[in-house]
KOLSEKOL-629862 format. One record per atom (N, C-alpha, C): residue in three letters; x, y negated, z negated. Coordinates in pm, whole numbers, plus 50000, padded with zeros to 5 digits. Layout:
N
ALAXYZ...
end
This chain:
295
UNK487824972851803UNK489274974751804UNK489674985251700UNK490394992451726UNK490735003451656UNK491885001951530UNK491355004351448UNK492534997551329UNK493504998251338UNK494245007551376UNK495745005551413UNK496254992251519UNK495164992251593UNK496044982651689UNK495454970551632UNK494144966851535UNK494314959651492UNK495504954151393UNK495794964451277UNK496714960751224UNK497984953251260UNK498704963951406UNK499434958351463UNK499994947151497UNK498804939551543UNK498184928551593UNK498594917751462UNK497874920251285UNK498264911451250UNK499304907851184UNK500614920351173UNK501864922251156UNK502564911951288UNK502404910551384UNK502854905151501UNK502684892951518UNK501094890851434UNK500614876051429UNK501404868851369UNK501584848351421UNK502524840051344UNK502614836751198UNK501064842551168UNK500854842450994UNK501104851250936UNK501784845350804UNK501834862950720UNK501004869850737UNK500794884150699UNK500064890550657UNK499954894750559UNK499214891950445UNK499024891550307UNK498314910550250UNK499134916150184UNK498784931950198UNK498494933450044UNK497324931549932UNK496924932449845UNK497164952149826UNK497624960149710UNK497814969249707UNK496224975649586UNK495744982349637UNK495024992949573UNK494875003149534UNK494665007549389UNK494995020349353UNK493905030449364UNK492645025349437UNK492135038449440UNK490805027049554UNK489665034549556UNK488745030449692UNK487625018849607UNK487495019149491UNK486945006249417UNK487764992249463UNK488634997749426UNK489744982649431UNK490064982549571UNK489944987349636UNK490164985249769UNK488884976249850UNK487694980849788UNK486614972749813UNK486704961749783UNK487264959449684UNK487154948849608UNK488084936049694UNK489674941449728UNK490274935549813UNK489704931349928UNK488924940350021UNK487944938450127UNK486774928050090UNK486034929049991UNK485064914249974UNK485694902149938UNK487064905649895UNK487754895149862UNK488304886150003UNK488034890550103UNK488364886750248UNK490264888450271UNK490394894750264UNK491754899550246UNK491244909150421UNK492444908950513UNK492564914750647UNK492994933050615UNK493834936350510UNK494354943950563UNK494024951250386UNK494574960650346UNK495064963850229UNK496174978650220UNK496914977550120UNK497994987950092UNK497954996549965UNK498485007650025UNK498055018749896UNK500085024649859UNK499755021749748UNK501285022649720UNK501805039449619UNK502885047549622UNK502705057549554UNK502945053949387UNK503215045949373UNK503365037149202UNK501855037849171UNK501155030949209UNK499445029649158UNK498665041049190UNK498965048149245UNK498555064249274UNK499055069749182UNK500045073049133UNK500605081249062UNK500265077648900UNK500225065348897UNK499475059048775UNK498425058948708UNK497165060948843UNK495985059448822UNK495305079948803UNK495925082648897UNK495835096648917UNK496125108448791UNK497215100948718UNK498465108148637UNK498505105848497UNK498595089748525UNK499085085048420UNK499925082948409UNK501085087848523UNK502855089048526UNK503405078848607UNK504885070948570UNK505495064948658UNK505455071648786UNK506315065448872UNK506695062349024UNK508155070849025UNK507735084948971UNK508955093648999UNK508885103749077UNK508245104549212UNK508205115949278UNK506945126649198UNK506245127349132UNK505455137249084UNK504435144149147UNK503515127849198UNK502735127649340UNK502685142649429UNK501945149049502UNK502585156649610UNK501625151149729UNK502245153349865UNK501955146849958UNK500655147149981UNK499375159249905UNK497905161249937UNK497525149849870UNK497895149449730UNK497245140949662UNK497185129349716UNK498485120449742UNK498535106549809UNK497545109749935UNK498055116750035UNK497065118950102UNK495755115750121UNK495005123349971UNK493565122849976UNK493105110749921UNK494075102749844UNK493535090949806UNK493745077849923UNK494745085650016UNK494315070650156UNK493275075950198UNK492535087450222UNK491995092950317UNK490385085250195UNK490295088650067UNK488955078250010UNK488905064650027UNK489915058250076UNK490185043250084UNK490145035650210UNK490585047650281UNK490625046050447UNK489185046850537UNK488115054250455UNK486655059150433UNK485775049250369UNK486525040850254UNK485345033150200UNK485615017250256UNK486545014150273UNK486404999750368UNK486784999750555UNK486354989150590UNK486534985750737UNK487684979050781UNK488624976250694UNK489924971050698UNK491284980550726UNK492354976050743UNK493064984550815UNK493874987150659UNK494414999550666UNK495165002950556UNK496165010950598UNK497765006850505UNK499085006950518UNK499245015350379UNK500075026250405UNK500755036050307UNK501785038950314UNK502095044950183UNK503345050750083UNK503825061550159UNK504825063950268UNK505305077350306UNK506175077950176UNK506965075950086UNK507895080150004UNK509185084650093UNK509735093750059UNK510885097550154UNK510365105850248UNK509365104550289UNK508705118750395UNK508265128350353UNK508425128550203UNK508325145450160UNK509365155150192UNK510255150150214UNK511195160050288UNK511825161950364UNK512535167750465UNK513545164850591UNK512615163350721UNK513235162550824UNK512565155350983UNK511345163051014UNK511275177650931UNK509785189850940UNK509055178850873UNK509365176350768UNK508245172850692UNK507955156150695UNK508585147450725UNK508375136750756UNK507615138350865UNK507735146451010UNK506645144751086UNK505225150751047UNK505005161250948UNK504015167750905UNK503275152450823UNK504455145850746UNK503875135350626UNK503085125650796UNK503385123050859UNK503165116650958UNK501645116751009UNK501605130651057UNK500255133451083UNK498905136051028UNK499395138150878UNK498405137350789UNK497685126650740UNK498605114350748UNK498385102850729UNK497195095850834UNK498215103050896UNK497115096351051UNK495725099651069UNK495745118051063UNK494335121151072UNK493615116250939UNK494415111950787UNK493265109150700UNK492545088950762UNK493285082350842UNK492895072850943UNK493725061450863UNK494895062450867UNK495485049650799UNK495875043750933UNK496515035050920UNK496915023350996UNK498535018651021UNK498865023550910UNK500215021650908UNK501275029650780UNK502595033150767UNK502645041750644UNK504325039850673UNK505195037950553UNK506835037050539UNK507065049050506UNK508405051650542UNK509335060550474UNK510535058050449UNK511765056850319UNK512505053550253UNK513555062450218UNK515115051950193UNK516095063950214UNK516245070250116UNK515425066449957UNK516255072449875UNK516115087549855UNK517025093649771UNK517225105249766UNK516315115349688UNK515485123749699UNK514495132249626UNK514755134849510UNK514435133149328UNK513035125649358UNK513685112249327UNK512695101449410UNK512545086749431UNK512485085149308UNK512785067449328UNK512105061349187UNK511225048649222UNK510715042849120UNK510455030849194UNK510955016149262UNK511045012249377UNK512195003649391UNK512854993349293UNK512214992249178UNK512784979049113UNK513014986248998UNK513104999749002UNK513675003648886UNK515125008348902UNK516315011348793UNK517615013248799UNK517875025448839UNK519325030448880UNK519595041848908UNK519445053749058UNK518735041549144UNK518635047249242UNK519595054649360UNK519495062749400UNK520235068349482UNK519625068849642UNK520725070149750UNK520015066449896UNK520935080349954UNK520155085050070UNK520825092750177UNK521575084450261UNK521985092350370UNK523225087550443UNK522345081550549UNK522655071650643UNK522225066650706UNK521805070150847UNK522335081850883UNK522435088950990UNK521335095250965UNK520745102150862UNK520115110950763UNK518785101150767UNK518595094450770UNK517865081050774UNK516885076250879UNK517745078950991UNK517475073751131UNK517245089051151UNK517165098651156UNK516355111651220UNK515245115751147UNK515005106251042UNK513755105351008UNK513125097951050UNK513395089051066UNK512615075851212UNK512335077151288UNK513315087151385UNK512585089351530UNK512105101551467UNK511975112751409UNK511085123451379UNK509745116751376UNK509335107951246UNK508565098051253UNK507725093451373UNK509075082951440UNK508005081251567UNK507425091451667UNK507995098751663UNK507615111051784UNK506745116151733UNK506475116851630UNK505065121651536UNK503835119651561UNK504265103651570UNK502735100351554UNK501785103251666UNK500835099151722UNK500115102151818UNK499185087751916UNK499105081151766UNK499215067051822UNK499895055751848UNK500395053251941UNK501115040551977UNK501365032251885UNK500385027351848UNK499785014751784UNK499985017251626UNK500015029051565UNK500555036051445UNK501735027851410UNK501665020451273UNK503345012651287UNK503705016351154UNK504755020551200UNK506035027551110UNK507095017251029UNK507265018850904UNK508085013250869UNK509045019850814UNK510345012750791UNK511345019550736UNK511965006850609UNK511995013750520UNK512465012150394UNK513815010950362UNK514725005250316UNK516395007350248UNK515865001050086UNK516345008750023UNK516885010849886UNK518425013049872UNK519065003649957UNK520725007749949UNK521174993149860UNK520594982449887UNK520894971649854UNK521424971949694UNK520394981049587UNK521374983349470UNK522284995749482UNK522575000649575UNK523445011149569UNK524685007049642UNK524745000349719UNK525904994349833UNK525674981349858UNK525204969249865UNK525004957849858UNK524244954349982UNK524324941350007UNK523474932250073UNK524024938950219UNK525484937450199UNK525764937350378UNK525504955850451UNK525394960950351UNK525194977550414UNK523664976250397UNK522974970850330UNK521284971450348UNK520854962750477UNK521844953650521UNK521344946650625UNK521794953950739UNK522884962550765UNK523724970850862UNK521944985850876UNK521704986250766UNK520834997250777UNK519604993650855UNK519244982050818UNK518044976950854UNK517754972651023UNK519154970951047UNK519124969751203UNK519394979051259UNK519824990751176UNK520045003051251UNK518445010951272UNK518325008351157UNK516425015851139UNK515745013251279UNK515384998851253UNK514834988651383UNK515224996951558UNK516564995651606UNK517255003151661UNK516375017251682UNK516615024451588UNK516145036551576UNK514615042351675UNK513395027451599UNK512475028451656UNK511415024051505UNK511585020451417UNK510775011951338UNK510375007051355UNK509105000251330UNK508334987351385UNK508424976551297UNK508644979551153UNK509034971351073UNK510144975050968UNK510844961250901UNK511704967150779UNK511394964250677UNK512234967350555UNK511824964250432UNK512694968150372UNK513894960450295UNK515094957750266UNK514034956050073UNK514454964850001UNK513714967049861UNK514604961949757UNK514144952249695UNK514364942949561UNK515184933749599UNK515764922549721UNK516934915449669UNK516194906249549UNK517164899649535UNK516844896749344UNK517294879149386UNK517284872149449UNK517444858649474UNK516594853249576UNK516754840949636UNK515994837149736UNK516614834249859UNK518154832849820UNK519024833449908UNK519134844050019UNK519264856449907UNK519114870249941UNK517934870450061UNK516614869950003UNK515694870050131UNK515924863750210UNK516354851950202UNK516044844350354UNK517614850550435UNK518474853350392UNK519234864250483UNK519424871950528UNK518234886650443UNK517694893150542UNK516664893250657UNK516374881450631UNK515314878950715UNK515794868550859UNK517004865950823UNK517514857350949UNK518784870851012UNK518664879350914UNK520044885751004UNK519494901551045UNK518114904050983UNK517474919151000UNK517084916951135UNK516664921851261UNK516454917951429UNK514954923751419UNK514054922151346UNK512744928051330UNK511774922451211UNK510694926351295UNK509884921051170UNK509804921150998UNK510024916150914UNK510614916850787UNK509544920050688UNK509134931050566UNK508244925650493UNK508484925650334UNK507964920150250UNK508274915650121UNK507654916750029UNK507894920949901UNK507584929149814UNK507384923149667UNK506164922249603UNK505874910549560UNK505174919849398UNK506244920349315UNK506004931049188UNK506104920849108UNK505014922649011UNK505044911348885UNK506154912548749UNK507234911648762UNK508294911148616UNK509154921548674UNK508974923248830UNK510174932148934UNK511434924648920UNK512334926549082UNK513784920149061UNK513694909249154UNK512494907849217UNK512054899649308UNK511674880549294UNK512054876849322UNK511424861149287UNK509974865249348UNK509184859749286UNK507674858149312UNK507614843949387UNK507074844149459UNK507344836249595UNK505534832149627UNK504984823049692UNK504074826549788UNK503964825749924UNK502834833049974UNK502834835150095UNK503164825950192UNK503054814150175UNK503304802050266UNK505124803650222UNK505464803250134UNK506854804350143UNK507604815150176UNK507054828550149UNK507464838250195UNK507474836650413UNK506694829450429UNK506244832550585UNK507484819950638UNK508144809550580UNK509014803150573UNK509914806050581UNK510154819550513UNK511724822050508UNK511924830050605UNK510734834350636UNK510734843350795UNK510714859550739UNK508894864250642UNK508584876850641UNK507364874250719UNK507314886750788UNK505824892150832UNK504374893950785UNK504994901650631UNK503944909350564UNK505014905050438UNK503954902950305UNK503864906650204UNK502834911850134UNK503524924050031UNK502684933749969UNK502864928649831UNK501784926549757UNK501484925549644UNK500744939249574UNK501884948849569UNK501754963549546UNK500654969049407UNK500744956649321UNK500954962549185UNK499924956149115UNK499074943649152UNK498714931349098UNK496944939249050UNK496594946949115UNK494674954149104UNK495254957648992UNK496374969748992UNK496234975348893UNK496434974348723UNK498054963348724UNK498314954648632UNK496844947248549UNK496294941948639UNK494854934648614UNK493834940748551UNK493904959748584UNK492474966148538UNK493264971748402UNK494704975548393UNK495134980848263UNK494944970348175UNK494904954648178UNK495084944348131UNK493704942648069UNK492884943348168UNK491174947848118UNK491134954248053UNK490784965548104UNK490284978248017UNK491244980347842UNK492514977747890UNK493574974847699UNK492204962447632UNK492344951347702UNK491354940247634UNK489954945447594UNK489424949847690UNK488004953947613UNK487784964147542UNK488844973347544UNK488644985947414UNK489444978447318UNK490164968447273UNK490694965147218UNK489594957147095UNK488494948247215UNK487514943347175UNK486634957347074UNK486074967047164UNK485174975247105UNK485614983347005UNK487054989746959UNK487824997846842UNK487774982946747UNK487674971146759UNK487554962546634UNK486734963446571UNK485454954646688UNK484234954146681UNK483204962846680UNK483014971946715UNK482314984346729UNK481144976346869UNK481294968646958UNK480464963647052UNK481194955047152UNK480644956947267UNK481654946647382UNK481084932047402UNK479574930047281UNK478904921447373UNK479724906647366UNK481044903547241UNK481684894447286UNK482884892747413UNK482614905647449UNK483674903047580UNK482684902747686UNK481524901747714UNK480924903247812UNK481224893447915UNK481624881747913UNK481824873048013UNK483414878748098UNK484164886748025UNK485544893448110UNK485024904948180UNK483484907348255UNK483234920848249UNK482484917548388UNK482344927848474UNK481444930648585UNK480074936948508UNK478804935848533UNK477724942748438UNK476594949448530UNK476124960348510UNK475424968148593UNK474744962048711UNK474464952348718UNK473684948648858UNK474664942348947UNK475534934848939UNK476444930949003UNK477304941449035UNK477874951448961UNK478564967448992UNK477824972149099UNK476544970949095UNK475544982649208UNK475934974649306UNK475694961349310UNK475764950349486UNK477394958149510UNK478514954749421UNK479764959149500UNK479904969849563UNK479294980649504UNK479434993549543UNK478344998349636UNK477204986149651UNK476544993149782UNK475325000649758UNK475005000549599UNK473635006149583UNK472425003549685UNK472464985149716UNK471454988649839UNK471474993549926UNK472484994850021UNK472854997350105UNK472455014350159UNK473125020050050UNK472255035750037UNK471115038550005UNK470495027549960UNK468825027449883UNK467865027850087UNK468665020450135UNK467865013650290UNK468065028750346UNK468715035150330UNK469605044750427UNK468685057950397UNK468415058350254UNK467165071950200UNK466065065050275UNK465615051150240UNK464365048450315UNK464215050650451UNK465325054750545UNK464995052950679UNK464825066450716UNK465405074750681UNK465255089150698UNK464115094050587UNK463985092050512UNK462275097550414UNK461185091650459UNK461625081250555UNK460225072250576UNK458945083050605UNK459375091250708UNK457905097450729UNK457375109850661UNK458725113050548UNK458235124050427UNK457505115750364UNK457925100750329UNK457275096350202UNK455555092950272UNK455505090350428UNK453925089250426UNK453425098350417UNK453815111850455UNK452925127450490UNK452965127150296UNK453805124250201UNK453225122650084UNK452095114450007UNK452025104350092UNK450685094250033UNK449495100950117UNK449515106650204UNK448035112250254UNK447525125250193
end
């Protein structure tokens, strides 16, 4: 089955779909042995990992690009991306479209706010007009090439105009030709479960640690009636949290060997990453150099 229509498939399915976010093709593996269905690449942990920089537009569309296109390459799972605002007007949202596609993602949003973005749970955001919005949607859909390619559409209006114009947007999106929505930060629980009874489409939910979001779980999130939740942020939070801890350990100590139990250690690193796997792969193709060498 072809990942897209798998994906499809488990956006549609009666169970959540649980979308662990990865910032680069390690952690994406990692999500994948973790038995996780799907995984998401967000432009916050890209831009982070890449940069060093917040979630302000800095990114340019190659870069995100090339990092779905290593992630999309190193696991067998279907993977969902960061359109941002398209990159640009209805040219370039369908260009952001196809690039995505040929690097083999699965699925990818685009959002109203106004160039440059910020990150949704941060202040100050600004949104385009809604009309402005929806001809990026169908640009979008007409883009793609696969059916099964599912598009989402984003509102960031909710801190700019409130609940009832983010919910007016969200059914307009849908309308439009979205396959899914995503109504960004309400800040109660009330809030969700009303976009989710009054949005006419599949809903998904956004799950940032010390965001504007109640942290919810998946069994309750799938309760209140979302599709998908993305836990955008949680790999990466986790490896800055590491890596601060164990140099923290080694600038004391001058040695890690008391942190060794917080640590992955060379032989267990090689199994994740597949050292055998490539070890079998030289053996099968050298096999008959390496005998014409023993004779």
């Amino acid at each position: 089955m072809k990942k897209t229509t798998l994906f499809k498939k488990l956006v549609l399915d009666e169970e959540i779909l649980i979308l662990p976010g990865a910032y680069d093709a390690l952690s994406a593996k990692i999500i994948e042995q973790a038995s996780f269905k799907a995984v998401t690449l967000g432009g916050y942990p890209t831009s982070a990992s890449l940069l060093a920089k917040p979630d302000v537009s800095l990114l340019t569309l190659t870069e995100m690009v090339n990092q779905a296109r290593y992630i999309a390459e190193s696991v067998d799972i279907p993977l969902f991306v960061d359109g941002d605002t398209g990159h640009g007007n209805v040219t370039n949202v369908q260009r952001t479209v196809r690039v995505f596609e040929n690097a083999g993602v699965a699925g990818l949003f685009i959002e109203d706010q106004v160039f440059p973005k910020r990150c949704g749970h941060m202040e100050g955001k600004q949104v385009i007009s809604t009309g402005e919005m929806i001809a990026k949607i169908k640009a979008a859909v007409d883009a793609r090439r696969d059916d099964d390619l599912m598009i989402m559409a984003r509102t960031d209006s909710l801190a700019v105009y409130g609940m009832d114009e983010a919910i007016e947007r969200g059914n307009r999106f849908a309308e439009a030709g979205a396959d899914i929505i995503f109504i960004e930060a309400p800040s109660s629980i009330d809030d969700m479960r009303r976009v989710c009874r009054e949005v006419k489409a599949p809903m998904s939910a956004n799950m940032v640690e010390g965001g504007k979001t109640p942290i919810l779980t998946a069994k309750e999130l799938q309760e209140i009636g979302y599709s998908i939740v993305t836990f955008p942020l949680s790999t990466l939070y986790a490896a800055a949290w590491g890596v601060r801890r164990v140099m923290e350990e080694l600038a004391k100590k001058g040695t890690t060997t008391g942190i060794m139990d917080k640590m992955i250690t060379f032989s267990d690193f090689n199994q994740l990453v597949g050292l055998e796997e490539v070890r079998a792969i030289e053996r099968h193709y050298y096999k008959e150099l390496f005998e014409l060498t023993k004779k």
